[in-house]
N, C-alpha and C positions, 0 to 999 in steps of 0.2 A: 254726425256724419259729415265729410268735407263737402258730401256734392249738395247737402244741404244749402251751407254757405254761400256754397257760389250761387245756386236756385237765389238767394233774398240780394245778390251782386246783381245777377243778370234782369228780376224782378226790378232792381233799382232804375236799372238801363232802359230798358223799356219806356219807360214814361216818355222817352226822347228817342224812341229806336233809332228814327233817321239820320241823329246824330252818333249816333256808337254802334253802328253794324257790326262792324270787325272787332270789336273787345267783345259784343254779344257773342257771333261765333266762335270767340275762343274761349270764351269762358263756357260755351255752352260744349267744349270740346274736350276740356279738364274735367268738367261735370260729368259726362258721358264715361268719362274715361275710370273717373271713381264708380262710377255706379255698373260699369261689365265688371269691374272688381270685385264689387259686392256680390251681384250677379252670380259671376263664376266661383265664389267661394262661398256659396250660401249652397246652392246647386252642386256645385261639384268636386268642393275644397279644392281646390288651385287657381289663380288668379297671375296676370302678369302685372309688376309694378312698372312697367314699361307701356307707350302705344304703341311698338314694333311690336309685328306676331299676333298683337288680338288677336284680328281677323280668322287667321292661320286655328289659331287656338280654339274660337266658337265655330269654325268650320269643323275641328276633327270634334265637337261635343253634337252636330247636327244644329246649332242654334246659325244656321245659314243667314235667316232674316236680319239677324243681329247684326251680324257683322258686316252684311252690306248697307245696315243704316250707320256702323261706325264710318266703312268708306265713305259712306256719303256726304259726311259730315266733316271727314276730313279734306273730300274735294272742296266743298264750301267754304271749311277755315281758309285753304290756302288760297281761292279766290280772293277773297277778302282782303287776306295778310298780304299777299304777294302783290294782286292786285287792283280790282278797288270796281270793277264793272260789272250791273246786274246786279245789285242791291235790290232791288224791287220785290221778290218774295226769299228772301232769301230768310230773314229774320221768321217768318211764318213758318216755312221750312225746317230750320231750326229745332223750336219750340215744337212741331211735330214729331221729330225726333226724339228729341228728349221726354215727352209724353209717351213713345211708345217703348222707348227704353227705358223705363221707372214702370210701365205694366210686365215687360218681360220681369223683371227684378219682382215683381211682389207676387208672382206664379209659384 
């Protein structure tokens, strides 16, 4: 599974968070993105190959929680990407996300 890979990418990153915040939240954001995939096609056969619409998507399935940990995570990439301030729990944050998204998936 893709989002595996990226999990032993972003495991690599870690060792130095401080130094790779912003590669951590975007890989932690591709990750994310394969596993509502999985998610949604384990659960309910259909899945979007896009990140436009999740949200939209796990809101008409009632998975509400979900898709506002997608937003959230999306706010955070683009902090990061765009611009660079407030790193401080953000890499924690993160990796909460992605832990509660890998339990919704194995429900």
């Amino acid at each position: 599974m893709k989002a595996e890979e990226i999990k032993a990418s972003i495991e690599h990153l870690l060792k130095d968070e401080k130094e790779h915040v912003s590669s951590i939240v975007e890989l932690a954001f591709g990750m994310i993105h394969h596993l509502i995939a999985y998610g949604m096609e384990t659960k309910y056969a259909e899945h979007k190959d896009v990140h436009y619409g999740i949200p939209a998507l796990l809101r008409s399935k009632n998975d509400d929680s979900i898709a506002m940990l997608f937003e959230r995570l999306d706010t955070l990439r683009h902090g990061r990407w765009y611009g660079g301030k407030g790193d401080g729990e953000v890499v924690e944050e993160t990796l909460k996300i992605i832990e509660q998204i890998e339990g919704w998936c194995r429900k």
